[in-house]
N, C-alpha and C positions, 0 to 999 in steps of 0.2 A: 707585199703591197697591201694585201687584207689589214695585217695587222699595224700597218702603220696610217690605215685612212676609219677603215672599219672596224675600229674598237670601241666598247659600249661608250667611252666618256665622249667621240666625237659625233655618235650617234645622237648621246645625248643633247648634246650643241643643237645640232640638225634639225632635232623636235621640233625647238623651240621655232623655226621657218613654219612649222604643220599648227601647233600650239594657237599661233600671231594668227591665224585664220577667224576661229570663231571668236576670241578675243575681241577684235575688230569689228565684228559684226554684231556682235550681240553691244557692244559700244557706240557702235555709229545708228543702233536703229531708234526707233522715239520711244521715251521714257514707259508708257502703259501703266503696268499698276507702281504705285510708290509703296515701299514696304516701310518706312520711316521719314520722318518730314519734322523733326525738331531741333530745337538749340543752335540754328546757325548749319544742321547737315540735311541733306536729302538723298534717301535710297531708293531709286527703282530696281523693279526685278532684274530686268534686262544688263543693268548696272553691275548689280551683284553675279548675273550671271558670267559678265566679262572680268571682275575682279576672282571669281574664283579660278580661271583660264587667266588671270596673270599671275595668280599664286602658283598655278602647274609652272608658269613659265621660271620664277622666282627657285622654285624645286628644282628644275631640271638644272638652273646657272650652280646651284650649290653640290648639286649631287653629281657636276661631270667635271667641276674642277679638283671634288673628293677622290672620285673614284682614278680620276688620272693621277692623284698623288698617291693612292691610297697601294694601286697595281702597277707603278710604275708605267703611264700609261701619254705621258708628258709624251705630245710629238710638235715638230714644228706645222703642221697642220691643223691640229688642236689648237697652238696657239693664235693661229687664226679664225678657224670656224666658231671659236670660243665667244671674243668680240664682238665679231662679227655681228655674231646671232643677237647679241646683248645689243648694239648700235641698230641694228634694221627693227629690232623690238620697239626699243625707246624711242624712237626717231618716228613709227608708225602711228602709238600709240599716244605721243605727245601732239603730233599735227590733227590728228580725228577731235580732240579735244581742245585743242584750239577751231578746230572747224564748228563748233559746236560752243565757243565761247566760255569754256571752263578754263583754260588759261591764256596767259600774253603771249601776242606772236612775240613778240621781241626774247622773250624768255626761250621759246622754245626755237631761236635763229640762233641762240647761245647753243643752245645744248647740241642742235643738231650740227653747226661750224664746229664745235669742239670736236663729235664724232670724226668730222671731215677728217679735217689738221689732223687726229692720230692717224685714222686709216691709212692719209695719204702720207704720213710721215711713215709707220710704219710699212709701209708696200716701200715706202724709197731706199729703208734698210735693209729691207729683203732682198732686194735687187744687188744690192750693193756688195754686204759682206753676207747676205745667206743667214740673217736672223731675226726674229721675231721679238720685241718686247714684249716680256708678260705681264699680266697685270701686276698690280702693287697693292697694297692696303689704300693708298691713298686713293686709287681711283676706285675700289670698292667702297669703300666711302662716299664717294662721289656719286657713284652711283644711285646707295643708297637715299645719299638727299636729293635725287632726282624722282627714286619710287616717295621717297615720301609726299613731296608736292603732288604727284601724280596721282596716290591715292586720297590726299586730302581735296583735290579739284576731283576727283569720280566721285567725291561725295558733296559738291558742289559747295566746298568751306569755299567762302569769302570772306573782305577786310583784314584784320590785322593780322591773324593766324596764316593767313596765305601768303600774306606781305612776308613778314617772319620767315616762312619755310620756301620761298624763294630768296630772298635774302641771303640764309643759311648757306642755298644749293648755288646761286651763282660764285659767291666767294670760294666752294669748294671747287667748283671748276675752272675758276682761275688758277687757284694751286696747284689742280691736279694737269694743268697744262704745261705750267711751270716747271714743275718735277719730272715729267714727263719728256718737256723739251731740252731739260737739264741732261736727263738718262740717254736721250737720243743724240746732242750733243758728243758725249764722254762714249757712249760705241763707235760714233764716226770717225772719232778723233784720235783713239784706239786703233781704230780698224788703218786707217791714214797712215796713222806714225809704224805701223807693223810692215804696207808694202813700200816704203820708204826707209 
């Protein structure tokens, strides 16, 4: 049982729930001193305090889906706590920032419905035939242009540049919806045609 819940890479996942804490806090409190204030960006301490706390978090996503390929370490548990952790991150740290008017709600009812739709698509294959979709390049990607706007809004970029990098990030997550519901699709269908 140890080794199939309590192995470093799902430990690693886990972090990232303890990580989201001062993240968070050091995000939602008021700016104090500004360590930079040019060209269209702006750094507070407090700011930079929470971008170095979503770098651990960004460390811990690469180092526990490593170390599970790296030790053979792949569980259907992992496959979940994995997401997971990635979906309650983004989801936390995207609304603090719209509470705080660094990005669009509307941008951020994208991102966080998209988590939805997998989670819940995901849990309903689980149920069904007993598996997990794993991530893909395409939703690492996705991802990816979701930290990017995130960190260009923690430094308070506005106008065209933010336009641009949502832009980018919504069109990848329509793809990666697409691809996604394609994959879910072709298991079910799979799964269907096997007890028939």
């Amino acid at each position: 049982m140890n080794g199939k819940f309590f192995n470093i890479s799902n430990l690693l996942s886990f972090s990232r729930f303890i990580i989201l804490i001062p993240t968070i806090y050091f995000l939602t409190l008021e700016p104090g001193i500004i360590l930079f204030d040019a060209y269209g960006f702006q750094l507070s301490l407090n700011r930079a305090i929470s971008m170095f706390f979503m770098f651990l978090l960004y460390l811990s996503d690469l180092a526990d889906g490593y170390l599970a390929r790296k030790y053979n370490q792949i569980t259907e548990f992992g496959k979940i706590i994995d997401p997971l952790a990635d979906k309650v991150c983004v989801g936390a740290i995207v609304l603090s920032l719209v509470q705080q008017g660094d990005l669009p709600a509307w941008y951020v009812g994208i991102v966080i419905g998209r988590d939805i739709l997998i989670l819940s698509a995901g849990a309903y294959l689980s149920s069904r035939i007993k598996f997990v979709l794993p991530s893909n390049k395409i939703g690492k990607y996705t991802v990816t242009s979701i930290a990017a706007v995130i960190a260009f809004s923690m430094l308070k970029v506005k106008g065209l540049i933010m336009d641009l990098l949502i832009s980018v990030s919504v069109t990848m997550i329509f793809i990666s919806l697409y691809v996604y519901g394609k994959r879910f699709f072709e298991h079910l269908k799979k799964a269907n045609s096997i007890r028939t």
